[in-house]
mmCIF file of the N, C-alpha and C atoms, coordinates in Angstrom:
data_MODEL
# 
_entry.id   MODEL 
# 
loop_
_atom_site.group_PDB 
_atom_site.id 
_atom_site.type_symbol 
_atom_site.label_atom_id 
_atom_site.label_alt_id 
_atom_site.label_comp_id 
_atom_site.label_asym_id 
_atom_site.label_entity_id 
_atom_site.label_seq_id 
_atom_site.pdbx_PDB_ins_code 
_atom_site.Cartn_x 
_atom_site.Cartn_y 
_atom_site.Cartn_z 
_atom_site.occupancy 
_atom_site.B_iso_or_equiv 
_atom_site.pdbx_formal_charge 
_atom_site.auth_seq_id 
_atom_site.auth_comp_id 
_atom_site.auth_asym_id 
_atom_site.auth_atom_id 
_atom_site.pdbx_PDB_model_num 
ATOM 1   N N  . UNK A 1 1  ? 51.179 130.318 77.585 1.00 0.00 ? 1  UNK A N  1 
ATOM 2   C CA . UNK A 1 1  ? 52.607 130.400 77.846 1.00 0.00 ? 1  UNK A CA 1 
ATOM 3   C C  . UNK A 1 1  ? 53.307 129.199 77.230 1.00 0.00 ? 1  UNK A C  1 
ATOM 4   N N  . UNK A 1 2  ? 54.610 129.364 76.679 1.00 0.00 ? 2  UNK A N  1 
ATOM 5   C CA . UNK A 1 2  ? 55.266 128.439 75.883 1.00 0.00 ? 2  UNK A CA 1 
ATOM 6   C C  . UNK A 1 2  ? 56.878 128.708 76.423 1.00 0.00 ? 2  UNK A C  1 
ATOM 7   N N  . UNK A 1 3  ? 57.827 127.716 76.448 1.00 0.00 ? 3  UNK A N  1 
ATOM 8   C CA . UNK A 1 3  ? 59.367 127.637 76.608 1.00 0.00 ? 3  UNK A CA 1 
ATOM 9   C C  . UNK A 1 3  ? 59.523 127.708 75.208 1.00 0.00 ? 3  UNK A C  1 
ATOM 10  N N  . UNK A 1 4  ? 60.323 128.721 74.497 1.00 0.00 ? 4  UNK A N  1 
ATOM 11  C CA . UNK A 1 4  ? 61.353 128.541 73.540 1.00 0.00 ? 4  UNK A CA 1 
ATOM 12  C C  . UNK A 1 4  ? 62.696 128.598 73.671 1.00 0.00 ? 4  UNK A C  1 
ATOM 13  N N  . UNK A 1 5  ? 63.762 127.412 73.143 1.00 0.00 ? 5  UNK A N  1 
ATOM 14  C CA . UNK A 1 5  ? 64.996 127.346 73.536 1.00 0.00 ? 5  UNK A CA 1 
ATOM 15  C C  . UNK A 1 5  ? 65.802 127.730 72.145 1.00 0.00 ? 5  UNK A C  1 
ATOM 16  N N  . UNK A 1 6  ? 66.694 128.888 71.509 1.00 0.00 ? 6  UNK A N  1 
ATOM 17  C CA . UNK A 1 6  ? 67.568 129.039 70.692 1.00 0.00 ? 6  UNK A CA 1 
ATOM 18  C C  . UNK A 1 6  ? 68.814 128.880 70.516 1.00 0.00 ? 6  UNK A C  1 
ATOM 19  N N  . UNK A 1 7  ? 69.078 128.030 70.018 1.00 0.00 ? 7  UNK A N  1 
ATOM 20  C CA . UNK A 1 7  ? 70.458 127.547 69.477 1.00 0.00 ? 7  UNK A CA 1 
ATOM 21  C C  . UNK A 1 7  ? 71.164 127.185 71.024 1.00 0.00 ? 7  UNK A C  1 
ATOM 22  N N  . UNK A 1 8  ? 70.617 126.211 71.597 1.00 0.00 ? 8  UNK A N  1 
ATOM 23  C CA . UNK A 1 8  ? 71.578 125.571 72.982 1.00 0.00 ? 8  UNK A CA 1 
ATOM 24  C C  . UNK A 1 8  ? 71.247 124.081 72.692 1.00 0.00 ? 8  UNK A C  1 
ATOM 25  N N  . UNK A 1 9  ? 72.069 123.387 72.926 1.00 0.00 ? 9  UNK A N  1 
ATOM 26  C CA . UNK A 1 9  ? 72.129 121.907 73.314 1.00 0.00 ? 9  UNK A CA 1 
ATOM 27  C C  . UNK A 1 9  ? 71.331 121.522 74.915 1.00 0.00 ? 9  UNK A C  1 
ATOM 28  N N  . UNK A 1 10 ? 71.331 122.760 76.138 1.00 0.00 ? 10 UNK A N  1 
ATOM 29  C CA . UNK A 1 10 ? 70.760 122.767 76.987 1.00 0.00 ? 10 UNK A CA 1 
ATOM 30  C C  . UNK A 1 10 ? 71.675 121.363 77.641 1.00 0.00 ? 10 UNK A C  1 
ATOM 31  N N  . UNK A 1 11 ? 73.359 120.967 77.696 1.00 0.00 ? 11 UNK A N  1 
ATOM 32  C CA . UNK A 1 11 ? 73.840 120.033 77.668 1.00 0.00 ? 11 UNK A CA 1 
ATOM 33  C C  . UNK A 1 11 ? 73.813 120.811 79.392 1.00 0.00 ? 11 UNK A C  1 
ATOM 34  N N  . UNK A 1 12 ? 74.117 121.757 80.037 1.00 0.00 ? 12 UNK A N  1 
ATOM 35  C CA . UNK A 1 12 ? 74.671 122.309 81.069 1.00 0.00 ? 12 UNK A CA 1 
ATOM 36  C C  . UNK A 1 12 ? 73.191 122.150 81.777 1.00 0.00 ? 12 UNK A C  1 
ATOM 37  N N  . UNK A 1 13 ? 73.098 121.360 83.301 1.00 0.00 ? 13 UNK A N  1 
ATOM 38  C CA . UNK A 1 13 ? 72.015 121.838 83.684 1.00 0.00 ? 13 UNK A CA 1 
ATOM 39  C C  . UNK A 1 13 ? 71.166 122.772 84.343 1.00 0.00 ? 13 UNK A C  1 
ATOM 40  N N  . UNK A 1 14 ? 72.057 124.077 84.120 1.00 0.00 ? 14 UNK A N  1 
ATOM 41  C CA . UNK A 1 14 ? 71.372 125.510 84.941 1.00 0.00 ? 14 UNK A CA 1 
ATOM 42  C C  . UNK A 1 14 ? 70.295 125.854 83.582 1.00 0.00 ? 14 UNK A C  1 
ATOM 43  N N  . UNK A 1 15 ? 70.382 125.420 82.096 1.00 0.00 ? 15 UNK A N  1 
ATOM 44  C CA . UNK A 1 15 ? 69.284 125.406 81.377 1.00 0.00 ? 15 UNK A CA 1 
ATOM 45  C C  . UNK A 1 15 ? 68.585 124.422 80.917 1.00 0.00 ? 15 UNK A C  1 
ATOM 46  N N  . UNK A 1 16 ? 69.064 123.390 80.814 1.00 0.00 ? 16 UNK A N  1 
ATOM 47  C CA . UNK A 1 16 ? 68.001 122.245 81.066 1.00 0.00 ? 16 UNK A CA 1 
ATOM 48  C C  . UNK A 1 16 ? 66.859 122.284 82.180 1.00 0.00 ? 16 UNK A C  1 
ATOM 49  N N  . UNK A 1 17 ? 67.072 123.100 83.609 1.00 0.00 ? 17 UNK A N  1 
ATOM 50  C CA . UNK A 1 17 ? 66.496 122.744 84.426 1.00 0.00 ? 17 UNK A CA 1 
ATOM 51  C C  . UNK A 1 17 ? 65.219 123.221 83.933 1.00 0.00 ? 17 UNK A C  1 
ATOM 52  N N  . UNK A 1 18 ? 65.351 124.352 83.299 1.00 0.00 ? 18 UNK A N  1 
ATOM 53  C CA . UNK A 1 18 ? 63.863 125.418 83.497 1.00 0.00 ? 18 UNK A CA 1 
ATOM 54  C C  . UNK A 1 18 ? 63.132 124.732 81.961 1.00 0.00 ? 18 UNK A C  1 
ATOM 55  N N  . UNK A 1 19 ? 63.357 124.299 81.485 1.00 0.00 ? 19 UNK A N  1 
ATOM 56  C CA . UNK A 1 19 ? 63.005 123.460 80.139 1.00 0.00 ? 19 UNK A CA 1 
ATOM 57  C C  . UNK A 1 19 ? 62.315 121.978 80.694 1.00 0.00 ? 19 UNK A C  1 
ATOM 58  N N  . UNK A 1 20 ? 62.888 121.530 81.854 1.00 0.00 ? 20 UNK A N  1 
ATOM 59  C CA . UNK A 1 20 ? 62.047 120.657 82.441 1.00 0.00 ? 20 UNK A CA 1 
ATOM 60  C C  . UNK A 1 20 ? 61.135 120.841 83.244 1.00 0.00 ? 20 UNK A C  1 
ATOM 61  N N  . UNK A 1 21 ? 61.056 121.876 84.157 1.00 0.00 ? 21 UNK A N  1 
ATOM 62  C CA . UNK A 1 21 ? 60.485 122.506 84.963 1.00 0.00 ? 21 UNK A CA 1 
ATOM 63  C C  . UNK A 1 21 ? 59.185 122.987 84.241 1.00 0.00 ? 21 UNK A C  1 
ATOM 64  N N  . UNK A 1 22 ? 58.685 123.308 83.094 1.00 0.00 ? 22 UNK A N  1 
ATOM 65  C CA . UNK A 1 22 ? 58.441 123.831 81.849 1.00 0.00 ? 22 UNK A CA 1 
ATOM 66  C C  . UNK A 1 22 ? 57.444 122.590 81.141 1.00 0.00 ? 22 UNK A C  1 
ATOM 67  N N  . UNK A 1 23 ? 57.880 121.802 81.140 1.00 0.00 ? 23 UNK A N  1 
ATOM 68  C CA . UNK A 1 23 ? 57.628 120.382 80.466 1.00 0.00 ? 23 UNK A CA 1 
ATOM 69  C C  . UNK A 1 23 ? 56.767 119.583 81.462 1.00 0.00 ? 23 UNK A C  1 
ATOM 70  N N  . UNK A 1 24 ? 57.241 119.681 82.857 1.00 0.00 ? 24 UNK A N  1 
ATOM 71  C CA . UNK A 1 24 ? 56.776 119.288 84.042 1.00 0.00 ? 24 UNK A CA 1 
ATOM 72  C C  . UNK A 1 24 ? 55.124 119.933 84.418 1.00 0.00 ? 24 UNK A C  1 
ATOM 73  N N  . UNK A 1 25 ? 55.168 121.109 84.213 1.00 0.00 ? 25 UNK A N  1 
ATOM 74  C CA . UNK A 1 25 ? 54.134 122.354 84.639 1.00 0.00 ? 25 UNK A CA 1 
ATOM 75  C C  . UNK A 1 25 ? 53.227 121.851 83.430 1.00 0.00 ? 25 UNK A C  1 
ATOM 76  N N  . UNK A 1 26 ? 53.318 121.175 82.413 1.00 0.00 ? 26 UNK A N  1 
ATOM 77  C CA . UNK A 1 26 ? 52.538 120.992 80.819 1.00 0.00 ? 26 UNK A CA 1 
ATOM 78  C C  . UNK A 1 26 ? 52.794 122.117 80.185 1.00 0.00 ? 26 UNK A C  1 
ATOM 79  N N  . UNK A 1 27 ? 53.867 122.729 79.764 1.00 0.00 ? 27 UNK A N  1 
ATOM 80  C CA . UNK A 1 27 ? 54.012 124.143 78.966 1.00 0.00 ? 27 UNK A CA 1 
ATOM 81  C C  . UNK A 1 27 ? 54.165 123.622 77.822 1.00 0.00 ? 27 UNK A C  1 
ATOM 82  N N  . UNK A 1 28 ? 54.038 123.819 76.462 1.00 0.00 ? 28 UNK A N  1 
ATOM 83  C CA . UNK A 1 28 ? 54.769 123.319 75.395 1.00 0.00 ? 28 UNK A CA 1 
ATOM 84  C C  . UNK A 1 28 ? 56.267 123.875 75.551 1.00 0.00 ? 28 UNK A C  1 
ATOM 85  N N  . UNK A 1 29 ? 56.951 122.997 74.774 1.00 0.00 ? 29 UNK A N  1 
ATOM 86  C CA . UNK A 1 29 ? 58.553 123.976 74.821 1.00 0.00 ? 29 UNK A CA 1 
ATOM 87  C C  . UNK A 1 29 ? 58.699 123.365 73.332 1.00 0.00 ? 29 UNK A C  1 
ATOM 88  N N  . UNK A 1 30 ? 59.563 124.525 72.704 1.00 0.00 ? 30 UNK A N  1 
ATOM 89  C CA . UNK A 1 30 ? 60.352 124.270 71.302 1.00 0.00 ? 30 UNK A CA 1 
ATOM 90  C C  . UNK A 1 30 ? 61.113 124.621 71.283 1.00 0.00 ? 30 UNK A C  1 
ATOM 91  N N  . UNK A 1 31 ? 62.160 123.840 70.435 1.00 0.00 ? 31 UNK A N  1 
ATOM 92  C CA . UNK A 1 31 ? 63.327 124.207 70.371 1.00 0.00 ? 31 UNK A CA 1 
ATOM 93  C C  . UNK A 1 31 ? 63.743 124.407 68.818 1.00 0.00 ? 31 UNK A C  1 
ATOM 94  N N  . UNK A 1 32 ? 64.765 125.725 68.718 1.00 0.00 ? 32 UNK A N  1 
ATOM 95  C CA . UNK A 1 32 ? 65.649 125.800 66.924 1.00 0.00 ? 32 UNK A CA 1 
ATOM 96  C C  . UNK A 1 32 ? 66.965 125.909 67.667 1.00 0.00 ? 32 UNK A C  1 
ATOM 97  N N  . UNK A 1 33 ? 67.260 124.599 66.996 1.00 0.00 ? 33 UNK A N  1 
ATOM 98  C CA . UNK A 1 33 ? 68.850 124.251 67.325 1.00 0.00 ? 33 UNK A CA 1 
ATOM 99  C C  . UNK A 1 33 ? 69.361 123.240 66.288 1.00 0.00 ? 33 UNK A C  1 
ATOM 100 N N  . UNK A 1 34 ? 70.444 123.555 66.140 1.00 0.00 ? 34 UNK A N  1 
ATOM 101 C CA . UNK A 1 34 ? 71.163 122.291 65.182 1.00 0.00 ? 34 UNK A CA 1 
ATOM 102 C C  . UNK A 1 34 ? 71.744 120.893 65.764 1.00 0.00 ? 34 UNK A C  1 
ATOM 103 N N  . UNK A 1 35 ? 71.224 119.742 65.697 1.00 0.00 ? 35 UNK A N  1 
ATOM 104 C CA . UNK A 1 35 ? 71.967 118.758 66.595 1.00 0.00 ? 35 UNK A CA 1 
ATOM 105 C C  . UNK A 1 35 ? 70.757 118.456 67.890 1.00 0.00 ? 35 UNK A C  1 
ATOM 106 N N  . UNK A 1 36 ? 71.615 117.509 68.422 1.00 0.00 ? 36 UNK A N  1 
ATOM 107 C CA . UNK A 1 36 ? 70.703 117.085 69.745 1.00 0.00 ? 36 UNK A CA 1 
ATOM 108 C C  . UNK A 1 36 ? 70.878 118.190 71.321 1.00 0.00 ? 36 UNK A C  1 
ATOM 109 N N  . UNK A 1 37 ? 69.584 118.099 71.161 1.00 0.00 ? 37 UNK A N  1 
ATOM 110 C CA . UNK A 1 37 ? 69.319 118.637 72.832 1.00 0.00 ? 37 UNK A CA 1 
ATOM 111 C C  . UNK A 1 37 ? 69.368 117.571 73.822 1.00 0.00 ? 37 UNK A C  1 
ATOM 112 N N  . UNK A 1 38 ? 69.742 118.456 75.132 1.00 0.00 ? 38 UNK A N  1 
ATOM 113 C CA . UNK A 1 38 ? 69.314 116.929 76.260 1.00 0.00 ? 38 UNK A CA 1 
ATOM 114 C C  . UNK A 1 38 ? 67.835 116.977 76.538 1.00 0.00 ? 38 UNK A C  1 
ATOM 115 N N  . UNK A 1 39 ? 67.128 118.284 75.731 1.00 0.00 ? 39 UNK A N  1 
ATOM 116 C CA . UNK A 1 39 ? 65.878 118.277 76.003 1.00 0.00 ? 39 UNK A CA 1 
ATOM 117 C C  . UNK A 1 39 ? 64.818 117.437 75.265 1.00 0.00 ? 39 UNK A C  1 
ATOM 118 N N  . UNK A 1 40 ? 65.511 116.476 73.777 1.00 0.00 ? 40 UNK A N  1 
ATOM 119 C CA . UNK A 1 40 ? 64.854 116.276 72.694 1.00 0.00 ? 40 UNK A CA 1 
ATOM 120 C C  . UNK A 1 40 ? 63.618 115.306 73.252 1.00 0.00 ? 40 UNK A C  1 
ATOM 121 N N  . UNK A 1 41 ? 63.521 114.493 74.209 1.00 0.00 ? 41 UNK A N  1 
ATOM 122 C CA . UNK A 1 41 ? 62.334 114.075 74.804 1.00 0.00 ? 41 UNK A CA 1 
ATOM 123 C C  . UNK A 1 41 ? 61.083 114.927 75.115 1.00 0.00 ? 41 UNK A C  1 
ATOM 124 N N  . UNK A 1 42 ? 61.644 116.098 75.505 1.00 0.00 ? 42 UNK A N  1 
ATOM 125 C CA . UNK A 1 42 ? 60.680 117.004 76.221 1.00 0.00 ? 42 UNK A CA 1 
ATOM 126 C C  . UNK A 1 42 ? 59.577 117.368 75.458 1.00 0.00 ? 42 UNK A C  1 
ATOM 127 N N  . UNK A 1 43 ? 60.549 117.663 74.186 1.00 0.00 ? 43 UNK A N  1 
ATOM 128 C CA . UNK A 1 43 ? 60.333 118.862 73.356 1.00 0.00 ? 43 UNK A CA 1 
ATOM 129 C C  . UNK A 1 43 ? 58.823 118.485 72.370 1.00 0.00 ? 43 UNK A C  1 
ATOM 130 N N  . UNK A 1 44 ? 57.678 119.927 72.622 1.00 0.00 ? 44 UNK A N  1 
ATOM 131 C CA . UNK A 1 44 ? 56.667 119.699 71.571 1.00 0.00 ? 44 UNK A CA 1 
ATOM 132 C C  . UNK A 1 44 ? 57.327 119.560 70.226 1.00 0.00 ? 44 UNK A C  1 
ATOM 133 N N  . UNK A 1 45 ? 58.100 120.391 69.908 1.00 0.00 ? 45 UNK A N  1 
ATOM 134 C CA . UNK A 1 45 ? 58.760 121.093 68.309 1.00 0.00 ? 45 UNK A CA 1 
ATOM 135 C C  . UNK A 1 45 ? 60.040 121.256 68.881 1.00 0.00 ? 45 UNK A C  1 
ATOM 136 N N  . UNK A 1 46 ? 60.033 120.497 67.713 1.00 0.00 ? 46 UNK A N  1 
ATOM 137 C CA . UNK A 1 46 ? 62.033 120.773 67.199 1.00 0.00 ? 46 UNK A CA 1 
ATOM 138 C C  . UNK A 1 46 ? 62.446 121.269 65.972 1.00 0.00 ? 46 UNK A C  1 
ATOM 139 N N  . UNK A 1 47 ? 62.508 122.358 65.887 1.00 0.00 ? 47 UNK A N  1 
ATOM 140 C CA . UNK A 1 47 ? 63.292 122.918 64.445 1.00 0.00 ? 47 UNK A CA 1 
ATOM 141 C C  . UNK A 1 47 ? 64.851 122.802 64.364 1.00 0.00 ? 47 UNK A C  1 
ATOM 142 N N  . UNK A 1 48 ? 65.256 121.705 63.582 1.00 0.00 ? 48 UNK A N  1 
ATOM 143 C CA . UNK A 1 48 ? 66.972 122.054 63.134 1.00 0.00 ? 48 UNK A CA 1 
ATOM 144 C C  . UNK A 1 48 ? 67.185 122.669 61.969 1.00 0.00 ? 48 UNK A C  1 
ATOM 145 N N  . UNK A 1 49 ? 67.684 124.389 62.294 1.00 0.00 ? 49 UNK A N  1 
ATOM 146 C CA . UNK A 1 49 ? 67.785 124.765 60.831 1.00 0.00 ? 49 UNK A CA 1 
ATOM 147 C C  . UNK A 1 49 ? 68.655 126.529 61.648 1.00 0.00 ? 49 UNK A C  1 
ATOM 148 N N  . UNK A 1 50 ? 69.694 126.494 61.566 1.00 0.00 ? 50 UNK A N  1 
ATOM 149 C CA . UNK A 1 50 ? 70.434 127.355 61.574 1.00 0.00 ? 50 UNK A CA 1 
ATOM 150 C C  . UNK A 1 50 ? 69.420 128.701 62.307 1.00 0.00 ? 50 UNK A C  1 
ATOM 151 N N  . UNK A 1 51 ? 69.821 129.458 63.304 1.00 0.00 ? 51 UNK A N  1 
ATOM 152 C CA . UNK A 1 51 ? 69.016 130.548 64.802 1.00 0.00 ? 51 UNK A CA 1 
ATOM 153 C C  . UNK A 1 51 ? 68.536 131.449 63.581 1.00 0.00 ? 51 UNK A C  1 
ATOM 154 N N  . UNK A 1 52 ? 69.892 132.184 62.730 1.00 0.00 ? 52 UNK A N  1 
ATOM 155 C CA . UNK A 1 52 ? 69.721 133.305 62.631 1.00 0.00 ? 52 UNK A CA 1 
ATOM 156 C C  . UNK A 1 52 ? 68.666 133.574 61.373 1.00 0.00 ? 52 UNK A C  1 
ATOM 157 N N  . UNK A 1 53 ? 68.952 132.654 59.846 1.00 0.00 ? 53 UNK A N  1 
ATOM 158 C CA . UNK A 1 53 ? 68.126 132.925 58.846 1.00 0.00 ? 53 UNK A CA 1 
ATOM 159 C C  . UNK A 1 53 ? 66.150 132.340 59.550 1.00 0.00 ? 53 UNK A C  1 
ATOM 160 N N  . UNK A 1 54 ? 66.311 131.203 59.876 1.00 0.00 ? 54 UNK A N  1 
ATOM 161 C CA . UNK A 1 54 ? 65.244 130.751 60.952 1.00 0.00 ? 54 UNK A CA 1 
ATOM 162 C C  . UNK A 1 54 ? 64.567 131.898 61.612 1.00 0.00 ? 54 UNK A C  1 
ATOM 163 N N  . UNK A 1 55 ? 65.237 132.609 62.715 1.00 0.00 ? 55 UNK A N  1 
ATOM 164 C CA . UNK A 1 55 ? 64.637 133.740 63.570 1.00 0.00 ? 55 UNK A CA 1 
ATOM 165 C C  . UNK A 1 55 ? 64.500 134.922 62.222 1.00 0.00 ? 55 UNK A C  1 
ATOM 166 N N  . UNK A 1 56 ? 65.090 135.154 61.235 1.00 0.00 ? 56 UNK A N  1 
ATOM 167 C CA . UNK A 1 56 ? 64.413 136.342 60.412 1.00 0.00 ? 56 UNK A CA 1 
ATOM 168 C C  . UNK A 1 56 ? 63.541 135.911 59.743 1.00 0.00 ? 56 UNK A C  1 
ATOM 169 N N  . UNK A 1 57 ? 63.238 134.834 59.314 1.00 0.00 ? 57 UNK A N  1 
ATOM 170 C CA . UNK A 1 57 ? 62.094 134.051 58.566 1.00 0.00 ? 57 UNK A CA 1 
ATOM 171 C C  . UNK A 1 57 ? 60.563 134.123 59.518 1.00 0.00 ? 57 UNK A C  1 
ATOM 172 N N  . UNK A 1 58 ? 60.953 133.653 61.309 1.00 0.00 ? 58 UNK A N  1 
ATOM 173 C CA . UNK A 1 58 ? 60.073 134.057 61.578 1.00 0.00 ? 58 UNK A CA 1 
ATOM 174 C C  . UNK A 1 58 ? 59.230 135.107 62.226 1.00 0.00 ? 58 UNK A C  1 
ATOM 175 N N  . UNK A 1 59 ? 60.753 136.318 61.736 1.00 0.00 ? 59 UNK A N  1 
ATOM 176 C CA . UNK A 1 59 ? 60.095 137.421 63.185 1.00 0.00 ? 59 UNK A CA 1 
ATOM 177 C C  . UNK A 1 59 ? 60.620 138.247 61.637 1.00 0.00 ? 59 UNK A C  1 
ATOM 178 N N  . UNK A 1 60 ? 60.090 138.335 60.682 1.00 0.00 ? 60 UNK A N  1 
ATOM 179 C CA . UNK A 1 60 ? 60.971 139.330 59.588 1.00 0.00 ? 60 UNK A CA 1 
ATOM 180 C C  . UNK A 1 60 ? 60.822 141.058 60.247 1.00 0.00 ? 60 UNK A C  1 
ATOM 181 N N  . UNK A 1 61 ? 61.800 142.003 60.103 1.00 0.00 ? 61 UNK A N  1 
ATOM 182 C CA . UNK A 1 61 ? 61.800 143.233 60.474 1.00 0.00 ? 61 UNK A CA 1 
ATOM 183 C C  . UNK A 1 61 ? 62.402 143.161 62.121 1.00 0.00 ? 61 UNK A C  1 
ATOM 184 N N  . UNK A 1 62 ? 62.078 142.144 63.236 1.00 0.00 ? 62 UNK A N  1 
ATOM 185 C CA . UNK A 1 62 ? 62.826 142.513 64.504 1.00 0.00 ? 62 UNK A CA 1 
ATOM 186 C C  . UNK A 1 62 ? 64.348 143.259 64.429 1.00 0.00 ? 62 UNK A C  1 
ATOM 187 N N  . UNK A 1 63 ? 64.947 142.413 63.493 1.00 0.00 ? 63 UNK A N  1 
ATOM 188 C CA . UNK A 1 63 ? 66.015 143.430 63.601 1.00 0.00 ? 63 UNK A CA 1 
ATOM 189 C C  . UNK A 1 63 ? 66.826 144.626 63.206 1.00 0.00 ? 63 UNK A C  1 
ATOM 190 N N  . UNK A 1 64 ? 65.759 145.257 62.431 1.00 0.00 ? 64 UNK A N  1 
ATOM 191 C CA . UNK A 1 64 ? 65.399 146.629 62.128 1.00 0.00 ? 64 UNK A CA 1 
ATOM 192 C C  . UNK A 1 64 ? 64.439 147.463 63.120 1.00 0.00 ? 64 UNK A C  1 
ATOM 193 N N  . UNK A 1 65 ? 64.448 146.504 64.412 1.00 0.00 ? 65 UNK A N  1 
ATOM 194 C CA . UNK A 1 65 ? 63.300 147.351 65.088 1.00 0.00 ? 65 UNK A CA 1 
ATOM 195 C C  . UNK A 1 65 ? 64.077 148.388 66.304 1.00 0.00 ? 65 UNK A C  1 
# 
């Protein structure tokens, strides 16, 4: 099991919480976001590089599915 966080800063803490909660438990968590998270401590992986070309690069065809 793994936390992945897309395109949030996670600045609000009703989603930060579960990203720590997550981090806390030893889950890996990653994040693709542009800019800083409040999670960037947490985080195994950090990809900054724009959700959408990113998510078709790594899921090619989901959104033809």
């Amino acid at each position: 099991d793994a936390v992945l966080v897309v395109g949030s800063s996670l600045m609000v803490y009703s989603g930060f919480r579960f990203v720590q909660a997550a981090a806390n438990a030893g889950l890996p968590v990653a994040a693709l976001n542009l800019g800083r998270t409040r999670a960037d401590d947490l985080l195994s992986l950090k990809v900054e590089q724009p959700c959408a070309p990113a998510l078709a690069f790594l899921l090619p065809g989901a959104a033809n599915a």
